[in-house]
C-alpha positions, 0 to 999 in steps of 0.5 A: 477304890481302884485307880488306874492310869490309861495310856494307848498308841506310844509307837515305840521305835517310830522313826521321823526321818522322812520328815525332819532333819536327823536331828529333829527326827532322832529327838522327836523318837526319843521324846516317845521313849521319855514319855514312857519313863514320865508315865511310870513316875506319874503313875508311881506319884498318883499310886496307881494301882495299875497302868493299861496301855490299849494298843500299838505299843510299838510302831512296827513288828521289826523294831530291833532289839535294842528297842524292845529292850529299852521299852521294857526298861522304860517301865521300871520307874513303876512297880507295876502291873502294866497291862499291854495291848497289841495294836494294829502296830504291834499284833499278836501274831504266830511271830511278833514283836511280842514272841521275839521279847519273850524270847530276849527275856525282856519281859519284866514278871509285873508286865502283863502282855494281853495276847489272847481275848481271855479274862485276867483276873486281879483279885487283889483289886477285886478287877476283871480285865477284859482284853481284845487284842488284835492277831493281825493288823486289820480286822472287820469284825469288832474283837470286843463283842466277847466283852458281853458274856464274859463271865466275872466273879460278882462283886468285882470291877469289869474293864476292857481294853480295845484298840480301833475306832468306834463306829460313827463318832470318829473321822469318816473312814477312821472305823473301815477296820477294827471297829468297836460298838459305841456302846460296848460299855453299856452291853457288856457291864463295863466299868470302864472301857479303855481305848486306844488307835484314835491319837487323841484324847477323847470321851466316847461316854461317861465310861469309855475314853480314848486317852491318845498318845502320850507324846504328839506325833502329828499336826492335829488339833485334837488334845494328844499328849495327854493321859488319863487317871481313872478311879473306879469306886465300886461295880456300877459307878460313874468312874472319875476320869482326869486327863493328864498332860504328858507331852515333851513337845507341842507340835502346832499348825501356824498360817499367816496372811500377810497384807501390810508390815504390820502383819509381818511384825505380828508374825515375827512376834508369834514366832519369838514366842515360840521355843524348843519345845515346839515342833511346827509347820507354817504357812504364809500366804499374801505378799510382802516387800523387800525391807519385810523379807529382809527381816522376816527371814532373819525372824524364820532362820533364828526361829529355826535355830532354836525350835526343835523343827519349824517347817515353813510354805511360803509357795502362796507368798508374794515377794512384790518388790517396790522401785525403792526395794530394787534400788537398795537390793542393787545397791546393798548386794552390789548387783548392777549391769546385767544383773540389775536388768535380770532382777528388774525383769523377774520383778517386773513377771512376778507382779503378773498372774498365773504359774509365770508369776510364782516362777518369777517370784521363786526365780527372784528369791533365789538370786536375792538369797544368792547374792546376799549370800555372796556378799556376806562373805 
């Protein structure tokens, strides 16, 4: 039996700046880097007898060299072989992140870069490796159709490598470029066929799977953080396939429709729950008054604290503030005279419909944030 871990789209040396704050950002792309390192012990405790990776290996062709070298070094926790697969990210161009890692030496003799379509051969295993590396980011034609009269020593295993999206079975549009036959499988005598550029996990059939990133890098539902360990009994038979959870952090979309207290206090519980391995975005839509603002911004900006990034919208959230709400702000921020009659007008335009409302509302949020702020000191 052979056994294989399939692992496809780390990115390495993506950046999250434009998203998070430079702390989040500069976890978040380590948290890739580590992912690497957890996937050379995982397939050195499972002893793997190879580890493919179906593309995109890295996030971009300038990547510096210190992360090419890290890259590298992040592989040393298993002896090997690694098979790596250039993506629409990383392809194999005249000039590429792959030549310049040659260039620096960084290329350990058990990684096996699939720059070319060609067979590899593993005798070893009695394996057949068919790879269909991409030579430039965007191809309209399916670069695994050489698959099908590949020629391979009989008796042996055939397994391809692709990276692209599989016509009509992803997310419209997702197949524009690089696409693959749904059945490349079937029509090239595949035992199994790797795949990766889909960020999730995902089975095509009983013989082909996405196995997606190994560490979330995006708000989509769709079983990302995850490996897949493979093993191939003999040519012909159904592989087993068992997907591995790898991820560091959970990222997680959150909305919540507040109406009455008890949905502030439902919210409140949900983001206790949460810790420093999520990474989320939330939405809160509805209304909320003055004594419920209060405590949910205390519960947002503990959250905050303690989560590795919590993006909050509250632009659908209505702050309506009640006659015993204004007195007590007046009172507890010490707003009187014409700062009273300012927050009493605000109040009053927010309570109303339209683009006025939502102006008056972040108007009155922004005071009240202020004067809190003031009095606090």
């Amino acid at each position: 039996m052979v056994r294989l871990l399939h692992s496809a789209d780390w990115q390495i040396g993506r950046a999250y700046l434009s998203r998070f704050l430079p702390e989040n950002g500069h976890a978040l792309a380590e948290a890739r880097l580590q992912a690497v390192e957890r996937l050379a012990a995982l397939a050195t405790a499972q002893s793997v007898d190879m580890v493919i990776v179906a593309g995109d290996v890295f996030d971009a062709q300038t990547v510096t060299d210190r992360t090419i070298r890290r890259l590298f070094n992040a592989l040393a926790g298993f002896a090997g072989p690694w098979i790596l697969l250039p993506g629409n990210h990383d392809a194999a161009l005249a000039e590429s992140v792959w030549t310049r890692a040659q260039r620096l030496g960084a290329v350990p003799a058990k990684v096996h870069l699939a720059l070319k379509p060609e067979v590899l051969l593993f005798p070893e295993l009695g394996l057949a490796l068919l790879p269909a590396p991409l030579t430039q980011r965007h191809s309209y034609g399916d670069l695994s159709a050489w698959f099908d009269t590949a020629e391979t020593p009989d008796g042996w295993l055939r397994v391809g490598m692709a990276h692209g999206g599989v016509q009509g079975l992803l997310m419209e549009g997702f197949d524009a470029t690089n696409p693959l036959a749904p059945d490349r499988a079937e029509r090239a005598r595949l035992d199994y066929l790797a795949l990766g550029d889909w960020h999730g996990c995902k089975r095509i059939d009983e013989r082909t799977w996405y196995s997606g990133t190994p560490e979330p890098d995006r708000f989509k539902a769709n079983d990302a953080g995850q490996a897949l360990l493979v093993e191939l009994n003999v040519p012909g038979a159904v592989p087993q396939v068992t997907p591995v959870r790898t991820a560091q952090f959970h990222w997680q979309r959150l909305e919540a429709v507040l109406q009455v207290a008890t949905d502030v206090d439902a919210l409140i519980a949900q983001l206790a729950a949460l810790g420093p391995s999520d990474v989320v975005d939330l939405s809160i839509r509805g209304h909320i008054d003055g004594a419920g603002e209060s405590r949910l911004n205390i519960a947002l900006n503990q959250a905050e604290a303690r989560l590795r990034h919590l993006g909050v919208d509250r632009s659908a959230l209505r702050l309506a503030l009640s006659d015993d709400d204004m007195a007590t702000y007046t009172e507890s921020l010490h707003a009187d005279g014409y700062l009273a009659e300012v927050m009493a007008e605000l109040c009053e335009a927010q309570r109303q419909e339209g683009l006025s409302a939502q102006t008056a509302q972040d108007a009155l949020a922004l005071l009240l944030s202020v004067l809190a702020e003031t009095a606090s000191l």
